[in-house]
N, C-alpha and C positions, 0 to 999 in steps of 0.2 A: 563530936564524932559518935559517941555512947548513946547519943537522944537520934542522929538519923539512923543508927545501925536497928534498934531495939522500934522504931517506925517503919522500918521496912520488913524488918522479920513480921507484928504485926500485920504489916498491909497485905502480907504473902500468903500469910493465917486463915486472910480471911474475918480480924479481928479489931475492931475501933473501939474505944470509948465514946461511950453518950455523953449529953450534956446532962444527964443523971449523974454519971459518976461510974455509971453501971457498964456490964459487958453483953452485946448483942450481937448473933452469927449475921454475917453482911447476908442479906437478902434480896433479891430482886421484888419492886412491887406486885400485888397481889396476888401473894402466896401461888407457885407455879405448881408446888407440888399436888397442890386439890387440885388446881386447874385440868394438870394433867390425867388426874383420874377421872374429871367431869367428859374428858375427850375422850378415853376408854367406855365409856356406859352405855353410847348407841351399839358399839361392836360386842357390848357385855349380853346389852337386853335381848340384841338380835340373835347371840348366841345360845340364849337360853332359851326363849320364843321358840325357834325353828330347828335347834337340836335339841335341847336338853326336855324339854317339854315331851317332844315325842318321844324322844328314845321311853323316857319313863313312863309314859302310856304305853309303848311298845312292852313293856316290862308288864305292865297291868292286867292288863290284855293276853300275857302270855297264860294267865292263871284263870281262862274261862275258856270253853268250847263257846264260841259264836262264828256264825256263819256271814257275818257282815249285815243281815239285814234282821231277824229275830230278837228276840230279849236274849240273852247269855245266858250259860248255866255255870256256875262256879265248878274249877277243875282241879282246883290247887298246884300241883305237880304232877296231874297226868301226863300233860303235854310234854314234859320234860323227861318221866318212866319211859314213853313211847319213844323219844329220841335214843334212849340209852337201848334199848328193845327192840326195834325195828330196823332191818338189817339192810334197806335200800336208804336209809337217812344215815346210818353210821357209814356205807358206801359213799355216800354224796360227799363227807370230810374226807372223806380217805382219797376220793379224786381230787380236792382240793389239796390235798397235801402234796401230793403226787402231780399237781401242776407248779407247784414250787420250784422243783425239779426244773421245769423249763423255763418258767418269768424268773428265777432268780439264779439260780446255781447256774446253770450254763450261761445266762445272759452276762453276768459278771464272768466269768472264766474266759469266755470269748473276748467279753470288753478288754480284760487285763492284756491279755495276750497279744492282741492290735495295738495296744498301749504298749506294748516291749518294743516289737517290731518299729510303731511310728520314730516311736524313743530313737531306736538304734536305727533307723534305716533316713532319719529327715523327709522324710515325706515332703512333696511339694504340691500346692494349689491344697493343701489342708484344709481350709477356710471351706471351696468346696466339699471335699471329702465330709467332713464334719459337719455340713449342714444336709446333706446327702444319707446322711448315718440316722441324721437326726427327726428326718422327714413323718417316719412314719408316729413319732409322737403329734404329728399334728394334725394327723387323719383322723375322723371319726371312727370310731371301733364297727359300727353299722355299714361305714364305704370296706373298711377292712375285710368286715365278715364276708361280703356279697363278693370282692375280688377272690378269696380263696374257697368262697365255696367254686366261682369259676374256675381255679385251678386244680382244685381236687376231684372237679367234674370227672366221671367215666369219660369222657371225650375230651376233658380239658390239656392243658398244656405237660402239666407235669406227666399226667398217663401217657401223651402225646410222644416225650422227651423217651420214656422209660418203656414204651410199648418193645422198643427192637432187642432190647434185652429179658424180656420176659418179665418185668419186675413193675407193671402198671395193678392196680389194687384199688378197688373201691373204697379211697381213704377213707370217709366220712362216712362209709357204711358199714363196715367190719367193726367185728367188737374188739380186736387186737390193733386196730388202726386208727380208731376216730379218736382216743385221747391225745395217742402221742401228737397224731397229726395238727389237733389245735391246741396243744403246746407248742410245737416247735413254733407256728404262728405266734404264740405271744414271747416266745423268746424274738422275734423278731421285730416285738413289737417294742420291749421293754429294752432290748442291747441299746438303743439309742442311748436313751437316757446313761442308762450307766458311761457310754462310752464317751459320752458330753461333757461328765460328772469329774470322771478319774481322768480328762484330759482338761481338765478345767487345773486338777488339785498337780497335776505334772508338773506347772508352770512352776509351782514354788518348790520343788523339788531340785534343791544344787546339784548343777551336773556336776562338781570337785566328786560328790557320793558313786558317781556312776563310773567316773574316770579312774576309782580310789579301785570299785570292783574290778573292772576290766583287765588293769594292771597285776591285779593277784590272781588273775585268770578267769575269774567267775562265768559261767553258762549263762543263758539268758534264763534261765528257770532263777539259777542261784541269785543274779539280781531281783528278779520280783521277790523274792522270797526273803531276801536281808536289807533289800534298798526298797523295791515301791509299795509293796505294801503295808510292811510298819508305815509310811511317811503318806499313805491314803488312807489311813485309818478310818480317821472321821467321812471322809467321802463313800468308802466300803461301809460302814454303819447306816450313811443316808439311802444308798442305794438297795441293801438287803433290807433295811426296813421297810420302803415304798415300795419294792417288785414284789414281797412277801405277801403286803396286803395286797398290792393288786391282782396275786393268784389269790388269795381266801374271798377275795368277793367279785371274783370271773364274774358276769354275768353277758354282758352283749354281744362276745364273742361266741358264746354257745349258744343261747338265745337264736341267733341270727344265721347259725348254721344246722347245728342240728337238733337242738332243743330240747336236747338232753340225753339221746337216741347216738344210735341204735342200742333196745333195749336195756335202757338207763344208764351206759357207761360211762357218757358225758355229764350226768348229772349232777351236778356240785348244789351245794346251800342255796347259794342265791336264787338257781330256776326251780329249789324245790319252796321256796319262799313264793314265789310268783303261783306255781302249780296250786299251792295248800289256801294262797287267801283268794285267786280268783278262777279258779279252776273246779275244786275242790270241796272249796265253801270252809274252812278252818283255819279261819282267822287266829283262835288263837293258837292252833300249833304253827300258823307261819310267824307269828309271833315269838313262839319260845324258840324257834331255829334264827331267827334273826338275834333274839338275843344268846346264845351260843356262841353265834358266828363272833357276834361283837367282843364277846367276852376272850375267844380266843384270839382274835383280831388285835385286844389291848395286852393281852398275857404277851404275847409274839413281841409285839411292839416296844413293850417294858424288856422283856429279854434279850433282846439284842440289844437294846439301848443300854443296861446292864453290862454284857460283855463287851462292849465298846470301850464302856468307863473305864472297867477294869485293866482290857488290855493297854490302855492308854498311861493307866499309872504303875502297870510295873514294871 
């Protein structure tokens, strides 16, 4: 009884005797653990090839004035004074910052709040709704641009709607209008996703939780605030981290409307990246703004990812 119990413990282990004498962890043939790294190496090499490579050319490149076609002239950290210094390039972050505001902060607040409602109200034919929500992540950003520049049109729909009350505006032309205006477009762009995201992470969410709030009377604010958001956590971290960066590197939405204009208020990073290496001839200041952007792009990235851990573990 002592010899099959002390065999089976063994076999559970993991663990046989040889016909050495000896002890060896049970393996499967030919070693799967190299195996598995040799299956990693195309996606390793590709990775470094076609990111890693450039970006750090991109890095190289930031520390020379060249005009793309010339010999270069070593810059050191010019390029990088002139960022800190020039008061239409520290403009360009500050719009990007300020489109945050609309790809993320509202896109999320919105998402949450349809996420109450569905919660509490059972919605039916959801399956549409939710692919309805989620449509316009699968538009091209360039068919996007081109429909709202139509609706922003001086004659277009929206002026159309707003003409009888006095409230029609040359969105895409005023300087107090043309940001908010493609913001509010990428908050329309981005609520999908989120709202995909945090109805994806509902599911695992015990309604016992929501029946427990109801019963001690809770508001529908008080439930997001003690039941869905602690229990979205990780799905709230996924979503402000991807809408964050997809406001710090805008680019085809403005590009394709108003191109930075009127009088540079739309201007973010990215179109002064395009302006500086093919516009402009200064490769390598589009360079040291790209690496910026990146730079703050991975700081963002690490930082939220940060206070996600954190709020998770205490």
């Amino acid at each position: 009884m002592s010899s099959s119990v002390t065999s089976e413990t063994r076999r559970r282990r993991g663990i046989f005797g040889s016909r050495g004498g000896g002890r060896r962890r049970d393996r499967a043939p030919g070693e799967p653990r190299y195996v598995a790294f040799l299956f990693l190496l195309p996606a390793l090499a590709f990775y470094l090839i076609f990111t890693m490579l450039p970006l750090l050319h991109t890095v190289w490149l930031s520390f020379f004035e060249w005009d793309g076609l010339s010999l270069g002239t070593w810059a050191g950290l010019d390029n990088y004074r002139e960022i800190l210094n020039d008061e239409d390039i520290r403009g360009a972050f500050i719009h990007s910052i300020e489109l945050i505001l609309y790809y993320s902060v509202i896109a999320v607040v919105v998402a949450l709040l349809l996420i109450m409602v569905i919660q509490r109200a059972k919605v039916r034919g959801l399956t549409f709704f939710r692919t309805l929500i989620f449509l316009p992540q699968t538009i091209a950003v360039v068919v996007v641009a081109q429909a709202f520049v139509w609706i922003y049109a001086p004659k277009g729909p929206l002026n159309t709607l707003l003409e009888p009350f006095g409230l029609n505006r040359t969105w895409l032309g005023e300087f107090s209008t043309a940001l908010p205006a493609l913001g509010f477009v990428g908050s329309w762009m981005t609520f999908g996703l989120a709202f995909v995201l945090f109805l994806a992470g509902m599911q695992r969410i015990p309604q016992s939780l929501y029946d427990a709030a109801r019963v001690d009377g809770a508001t529908l604010w008080q439930e997001m605030r003690v039941v869905t958001i602690p229990q979205l956590r990780n799905e709230l971290a996924v979503v402000i981290t991807l809408t964050t960066i997809t406001a710090l590197r805008s680019f085809d939405l403005i590009y394709n409307t108003t191109s930075g204009g009127p009088g540079g208020e739309t201007r973010v990073p990215s179109v002064l990246i395009v302006l500086n290496a093919f516009t402009y001839g200064k490769v390598g200041m589009a360079s040291a703004i790209a690496v910026v952007l990146t730079i703050i792009i991975f700081a963002v990235a690490i930082l939220i990812t940060r206070i996600g851990d954190r709020s998770e573990h205490a």
